[in-house]
C-alpha positions in Angstrom: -15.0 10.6 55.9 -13.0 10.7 52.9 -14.7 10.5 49.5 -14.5 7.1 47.2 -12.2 8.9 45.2 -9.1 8.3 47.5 -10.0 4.9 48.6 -7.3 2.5 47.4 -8.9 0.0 44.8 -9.4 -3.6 46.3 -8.8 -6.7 44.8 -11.8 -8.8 45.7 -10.5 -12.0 44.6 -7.5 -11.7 46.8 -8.7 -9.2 49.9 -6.0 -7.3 49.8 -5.3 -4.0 47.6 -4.7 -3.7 44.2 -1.1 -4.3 43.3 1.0 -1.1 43.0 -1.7 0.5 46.0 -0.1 -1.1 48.8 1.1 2.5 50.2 0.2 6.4 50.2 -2.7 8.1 51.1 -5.4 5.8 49.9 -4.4 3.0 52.1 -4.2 5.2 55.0 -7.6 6.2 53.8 -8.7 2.2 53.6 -7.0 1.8 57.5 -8.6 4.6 58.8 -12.4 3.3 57.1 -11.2 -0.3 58.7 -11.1 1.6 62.3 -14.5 2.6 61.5 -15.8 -1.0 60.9 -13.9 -2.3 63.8 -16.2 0.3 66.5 -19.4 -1.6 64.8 -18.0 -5.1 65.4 -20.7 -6.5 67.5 -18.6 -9.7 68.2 -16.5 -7.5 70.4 -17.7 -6.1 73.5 -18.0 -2.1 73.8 -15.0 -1.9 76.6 -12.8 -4.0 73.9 -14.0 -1.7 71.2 -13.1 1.2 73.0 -9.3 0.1 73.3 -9.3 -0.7 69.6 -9.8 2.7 69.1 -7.2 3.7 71.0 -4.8 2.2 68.5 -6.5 4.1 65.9 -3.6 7.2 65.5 -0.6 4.4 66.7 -1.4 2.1 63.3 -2.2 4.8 61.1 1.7 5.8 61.8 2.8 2.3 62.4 1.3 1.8 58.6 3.1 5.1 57.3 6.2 3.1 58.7 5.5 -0.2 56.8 3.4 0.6 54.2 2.5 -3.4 53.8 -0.2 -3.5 56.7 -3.0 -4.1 54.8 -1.2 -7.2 52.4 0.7 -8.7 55.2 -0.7 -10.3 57.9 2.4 -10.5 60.0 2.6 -6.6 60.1 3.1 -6.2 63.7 0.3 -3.4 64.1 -1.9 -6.2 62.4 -0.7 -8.8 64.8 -1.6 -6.7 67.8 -5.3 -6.0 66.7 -6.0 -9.8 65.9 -4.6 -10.9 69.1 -7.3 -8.5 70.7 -9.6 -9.7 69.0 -8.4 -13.0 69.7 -8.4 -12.6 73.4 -11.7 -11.3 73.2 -13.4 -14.2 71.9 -16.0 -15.3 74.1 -16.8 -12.1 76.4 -19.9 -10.7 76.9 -20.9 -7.3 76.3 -21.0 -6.8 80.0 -17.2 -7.5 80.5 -16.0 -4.1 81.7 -12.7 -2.5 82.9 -12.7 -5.2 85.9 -12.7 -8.1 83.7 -9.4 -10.1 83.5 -8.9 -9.8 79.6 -9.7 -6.4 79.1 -7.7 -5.6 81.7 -5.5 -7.4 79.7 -5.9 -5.5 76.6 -5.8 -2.3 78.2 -2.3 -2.5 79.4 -1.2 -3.9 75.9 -2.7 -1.0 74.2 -1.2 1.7 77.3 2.2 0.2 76.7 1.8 0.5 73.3 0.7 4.2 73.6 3.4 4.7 76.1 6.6 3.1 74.0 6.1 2.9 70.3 7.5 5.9 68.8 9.2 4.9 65.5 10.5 1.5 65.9 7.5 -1.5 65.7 8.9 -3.4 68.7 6.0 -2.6 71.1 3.9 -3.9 68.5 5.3 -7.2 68.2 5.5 -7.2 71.9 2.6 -6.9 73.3 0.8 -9.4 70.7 3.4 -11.7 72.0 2.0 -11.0 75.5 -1.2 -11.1 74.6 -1.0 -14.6 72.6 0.9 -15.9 76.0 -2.0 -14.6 78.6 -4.7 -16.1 76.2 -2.7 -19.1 76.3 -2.7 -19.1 80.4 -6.4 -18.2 80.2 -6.9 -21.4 78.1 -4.6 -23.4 80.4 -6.6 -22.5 83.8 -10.2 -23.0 81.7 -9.2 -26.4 80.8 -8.1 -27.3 83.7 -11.6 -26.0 85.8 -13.4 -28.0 82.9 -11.7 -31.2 84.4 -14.2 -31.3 87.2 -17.1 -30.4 84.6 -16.2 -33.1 82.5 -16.3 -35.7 85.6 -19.7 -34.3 86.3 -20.8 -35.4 82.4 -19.4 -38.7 82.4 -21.0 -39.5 85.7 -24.3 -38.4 84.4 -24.0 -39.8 81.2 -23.0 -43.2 82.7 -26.3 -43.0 84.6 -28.4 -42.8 81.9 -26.7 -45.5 79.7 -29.6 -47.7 80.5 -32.3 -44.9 79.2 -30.4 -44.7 75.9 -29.8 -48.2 75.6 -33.4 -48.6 76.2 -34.7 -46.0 73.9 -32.4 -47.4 71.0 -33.9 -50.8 71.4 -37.3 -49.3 71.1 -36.6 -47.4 67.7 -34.5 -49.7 66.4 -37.7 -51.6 66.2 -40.1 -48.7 64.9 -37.7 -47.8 62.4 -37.7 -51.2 61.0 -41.7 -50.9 60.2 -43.4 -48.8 57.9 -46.2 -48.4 60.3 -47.2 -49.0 63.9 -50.5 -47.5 65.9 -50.2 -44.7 67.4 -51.2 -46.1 70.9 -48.9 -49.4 70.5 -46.0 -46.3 69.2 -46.4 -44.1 72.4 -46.5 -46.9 74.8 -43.2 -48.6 73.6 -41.2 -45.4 73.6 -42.5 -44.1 76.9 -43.6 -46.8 79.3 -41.9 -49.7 77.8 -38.6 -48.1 77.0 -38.8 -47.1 81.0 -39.2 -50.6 82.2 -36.3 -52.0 79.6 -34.0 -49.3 81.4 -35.1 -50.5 84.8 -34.1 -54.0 84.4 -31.1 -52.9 82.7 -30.3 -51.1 86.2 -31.4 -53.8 88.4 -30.2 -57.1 86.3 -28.3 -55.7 83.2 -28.8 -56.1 79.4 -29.1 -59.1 78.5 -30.4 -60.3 81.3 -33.8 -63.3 81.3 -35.7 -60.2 82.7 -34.7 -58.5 79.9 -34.8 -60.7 77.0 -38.7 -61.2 78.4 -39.4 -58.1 77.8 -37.6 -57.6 74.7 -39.6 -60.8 73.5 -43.1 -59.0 74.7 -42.2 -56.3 72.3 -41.5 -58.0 69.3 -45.0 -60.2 70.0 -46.7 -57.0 70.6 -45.6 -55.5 67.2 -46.3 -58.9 65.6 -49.7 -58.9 67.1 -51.0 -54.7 65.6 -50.0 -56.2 61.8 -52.4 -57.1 59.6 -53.7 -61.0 60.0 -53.9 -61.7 56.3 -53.9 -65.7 56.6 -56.1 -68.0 58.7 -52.8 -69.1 60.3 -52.1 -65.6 61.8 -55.6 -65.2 62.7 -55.3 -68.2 64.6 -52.0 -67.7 66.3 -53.4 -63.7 67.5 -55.8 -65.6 69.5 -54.2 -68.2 70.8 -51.7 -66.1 72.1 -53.2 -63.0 73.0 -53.7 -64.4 77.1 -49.9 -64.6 77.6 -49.1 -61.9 75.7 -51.7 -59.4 77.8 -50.0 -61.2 81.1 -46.4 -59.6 79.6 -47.2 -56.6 78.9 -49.0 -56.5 82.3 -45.7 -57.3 83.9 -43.6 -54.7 82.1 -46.2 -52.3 82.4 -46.1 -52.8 86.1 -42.1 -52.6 86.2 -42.3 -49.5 84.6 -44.8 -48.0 87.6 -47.9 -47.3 84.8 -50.6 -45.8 86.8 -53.8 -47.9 87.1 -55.9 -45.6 84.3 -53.1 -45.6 82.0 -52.8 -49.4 81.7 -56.4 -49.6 81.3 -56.2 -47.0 78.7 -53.5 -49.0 76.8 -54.9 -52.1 77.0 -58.5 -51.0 75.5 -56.6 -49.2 72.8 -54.8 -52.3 72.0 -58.3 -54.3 71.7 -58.7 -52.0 69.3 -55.8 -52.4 67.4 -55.8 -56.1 67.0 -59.4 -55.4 65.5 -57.9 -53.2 63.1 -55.6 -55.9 62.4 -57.7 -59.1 61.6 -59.9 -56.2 59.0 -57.0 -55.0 57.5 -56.1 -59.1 56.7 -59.6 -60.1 55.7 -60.0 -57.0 53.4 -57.2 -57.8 51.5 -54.6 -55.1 53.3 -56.9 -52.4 52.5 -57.4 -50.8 55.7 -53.4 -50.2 56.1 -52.1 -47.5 55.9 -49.8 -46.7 52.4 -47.2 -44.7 54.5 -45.9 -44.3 57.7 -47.6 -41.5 60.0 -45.2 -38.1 59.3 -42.5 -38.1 62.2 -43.2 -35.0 64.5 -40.7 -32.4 64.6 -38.1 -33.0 67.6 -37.8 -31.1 70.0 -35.2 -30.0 72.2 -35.1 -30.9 75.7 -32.9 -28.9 78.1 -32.0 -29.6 81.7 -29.2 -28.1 84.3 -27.5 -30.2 86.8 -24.4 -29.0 89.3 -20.7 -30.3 88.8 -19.9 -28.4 92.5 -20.2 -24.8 92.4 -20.8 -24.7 88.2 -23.9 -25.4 86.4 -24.4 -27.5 83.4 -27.2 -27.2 80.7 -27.9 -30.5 79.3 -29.4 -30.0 75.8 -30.4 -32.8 73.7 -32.8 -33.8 71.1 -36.2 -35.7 71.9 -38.0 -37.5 68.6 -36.4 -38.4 64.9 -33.4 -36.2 63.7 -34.1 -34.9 60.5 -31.8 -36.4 57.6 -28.0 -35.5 57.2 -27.5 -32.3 56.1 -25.0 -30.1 55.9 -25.9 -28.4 59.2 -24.6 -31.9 60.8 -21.7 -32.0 58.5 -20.6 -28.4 60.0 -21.2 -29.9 63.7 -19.2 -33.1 62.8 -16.4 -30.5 61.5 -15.9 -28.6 65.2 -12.4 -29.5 66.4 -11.7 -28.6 70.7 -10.9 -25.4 70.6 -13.9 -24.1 68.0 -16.0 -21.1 69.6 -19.9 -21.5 68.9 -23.0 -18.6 69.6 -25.8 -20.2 71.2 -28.9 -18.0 72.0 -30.2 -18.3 75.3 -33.7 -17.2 75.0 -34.4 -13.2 76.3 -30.8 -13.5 77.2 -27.7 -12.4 75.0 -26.2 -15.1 72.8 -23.0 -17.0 74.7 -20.1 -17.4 73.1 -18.7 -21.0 74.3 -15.5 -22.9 73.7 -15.3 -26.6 72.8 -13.5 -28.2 75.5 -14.1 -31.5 75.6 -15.8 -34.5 73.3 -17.8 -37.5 75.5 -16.3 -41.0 74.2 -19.5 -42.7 74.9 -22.0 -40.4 73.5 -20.4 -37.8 71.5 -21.6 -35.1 73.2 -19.9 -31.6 73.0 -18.7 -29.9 76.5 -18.7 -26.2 75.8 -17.1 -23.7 78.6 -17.3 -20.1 78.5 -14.3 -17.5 79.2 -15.7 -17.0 82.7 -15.0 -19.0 85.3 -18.5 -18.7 86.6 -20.7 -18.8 83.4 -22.6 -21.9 82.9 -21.2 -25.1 80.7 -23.2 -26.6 78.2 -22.9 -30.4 77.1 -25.0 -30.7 73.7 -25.3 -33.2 71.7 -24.0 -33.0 67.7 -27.8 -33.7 66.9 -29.0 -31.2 69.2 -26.1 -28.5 68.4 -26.9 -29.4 64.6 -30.9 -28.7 64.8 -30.4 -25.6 67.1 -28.0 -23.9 64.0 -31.2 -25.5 61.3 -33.4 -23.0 63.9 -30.5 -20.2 63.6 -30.3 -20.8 67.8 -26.7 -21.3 67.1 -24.2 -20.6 64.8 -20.0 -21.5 64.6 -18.0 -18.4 64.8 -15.5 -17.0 62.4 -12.1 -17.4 63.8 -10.5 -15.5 60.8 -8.7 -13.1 62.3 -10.5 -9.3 63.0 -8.2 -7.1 59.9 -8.9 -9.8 57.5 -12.8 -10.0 58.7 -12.7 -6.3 58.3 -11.1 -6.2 55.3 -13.7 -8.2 53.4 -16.9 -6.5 55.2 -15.1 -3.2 53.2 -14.6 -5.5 50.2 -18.2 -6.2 49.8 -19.0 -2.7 50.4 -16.9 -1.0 48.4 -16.9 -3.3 45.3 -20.3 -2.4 43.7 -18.6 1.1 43.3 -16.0 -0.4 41.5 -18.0 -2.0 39.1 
């Protein structure tokens, strides 16, 4: 490798060399180091990588040509090794010699090898070629994403009801600084099933519904602290119809038989707790709210005909805004994102589509028999908090590799 000493000074501000350095051996020095970085790129699969490198002696000449390769990102050399790297995004390490885009890229680069001699032409014509397959490729993956997207939106219609139900429930919780535990779990699980059942069977808004919607606000009225005679008086008068609701709902929702009776005893409990806390002067409540448990993300497949689906989306409180959401809420169709996939190799996946109703991403990979992901934004958001899943950098590959060499280089020329 050549020594520091000929390497042409970079200008970090700007990523591009040093005015005045834009030709001679020390940029042919800096291209030749870039070649280097570009068989480490681990965002490009080894076959890809290999026909990179085949390239190598065709742009060091193509740069002695047109000395502006490494300033001008129109330089047709430059063109062709972005659109490689373009057409790459998304492949697995596995994709070999039999894989439609790197068989692609192989005859761009042969026909390149074959015709370039001391004109540019093949240059520019094969990125042109390129940039028009990649645009096919897209073409036929959106299109096989139509039935996907079907598949989503019927799902997603199905389980209105559940999120409708659910967003009663913690529209509730939310609006109380405190709620026991028992009374907590019940009304998310049990009770948010039997809301979603009437909404299937007689629709929001329905008497059915509004009865049980009443039953919950009574219930929460009934675990708060009792402070006056008034309210004392009212929990007991009460209490009969209210146990006969919740008896109802709890039925609707199919509770087993040792569950209810579990419930109910806690709740004997609770309005205990709450007729102290009111004679003892609010002592016995709690000063803050029980610490939200982490959520958690829940992940499920489901078949849209011959294709598989993961449905991924977040179970318990979101944490608050932060600039991991921002980033989600940034993705535009089209934007490539890494999700890990447990022992598995991370997937590169392409933003096809954006649900309407719920917001959820549809993310297809470059194969036409890798499996889709719909994600939610706050699911997609905590998996990047956990580093599960990251947006990747679309700048094209020279200007990537130009400031990995950047960063390297400049503490030497300090």
């Amino acid at each position: 490798m050549p020594s520091n000493n000929n390497v042409v000074p970079l200008d970090p501000a700007r990523g591009r060399p040093r005015s005045g350095d834009a030709s001679g051996t020390g940029a042919l020095d800096l291209l030749a180091r870039l070649f280097d970085l570009a068989g480490e790129e681990a965002a490009l699969p080894s076959a890809v990588r290999a026909e990179i490198a085949r390239l190598r002696i065709p742009t060091l000449r193509a740069a002695q040509l047109a000395p502006d390769f490494l300033a001008n990102r129109s330089h047709p050399a430059r063109r062709l090794l972005d659109a490689i790297a373009q057409a790459a995004t998304g492949l697995d390490e596995a994709a070999g010699a039999d894989d439609a885009t790197v068989a692609a890229i192989a005859a761009c680069v042969h026909d390149v090898l074959t015709d370039f001699d001391t004109d540019l032409a093949p240059f520019t014509a094969q990125a042109t070629r390129l940039a028009r397959f990649v645009e096919g490729r897209t073409r036929a993956e959106d299109e096989d994403a139509r039935r996907l997207i079907q598949a989503v939106v019927a799902r997603e219609t199905a389980d209105l009801p559940r999120r409708a139900a659910e967003e009663e429930v913690g529209r509730r919780l939310r609006a109380r600084l405190w709620v026991p535990a028992p009374v907590r779990e019940m009304l998310r699980g049990r009770w948010a099933r039997a809301l979603a059942a009437t909404i299937r069977a007689e629709g929001e808004g329905s008497e059915q519904w509004h009865a049980l919607v009443r039953t919950m606000d009574d219930l929460l009225w009934s675990v708060e602290p009792k402070a006056s005679p008034e309210g004392r008086k009212r929990l007991a008068s009460t209490l009969p119809a209210l146990v006969q609701s919740l008896l109802d709902g709890l039925r609707r929702a199919e509770t087993p038989d040792e569950e209810r009776d579990a419930f109910l005893s806690a709740l004997v409990d609770c309005h205990a707790h709450a007729v102290k806390s009111g004679l003892r002067g609010m002592a016995l409540v709690p000063e803050a709210p029980p610490a939200a448990a982490a959520p958690t993300i829940a992940r499920a497949t489901f078949a849209a005909g011959d294709r598989r689906i993961e449905d991924i989306h977040l179970v318990g409180s979101a944490v608050p805004t932060d600039s991991f959401d921002e980033a989600v809420m940034r993705l535009r169709l089209g934007a490539w994102v890494e999700l890990e996939r447990g022992a598995r190799a991370a997937a590169r996946k392409r933003l096809a589509w954006m649900s309407p109703v719920t917001g959820a991403f549809l993310f297809t990979g470059v194969s036409p028999t890798s499996m889709a992901v719909s994600i939610t934004p706050e699911a997609l958001a905590e998996q990047m908090r956990r580093g599960e899943a990251r947006v990747v950098d679309e700048a094209p590959l020279v200007e990537r590799l130009l400031a990995t060499l950047i960063a390297r280089v400049a503490p030497t020329q300090g």
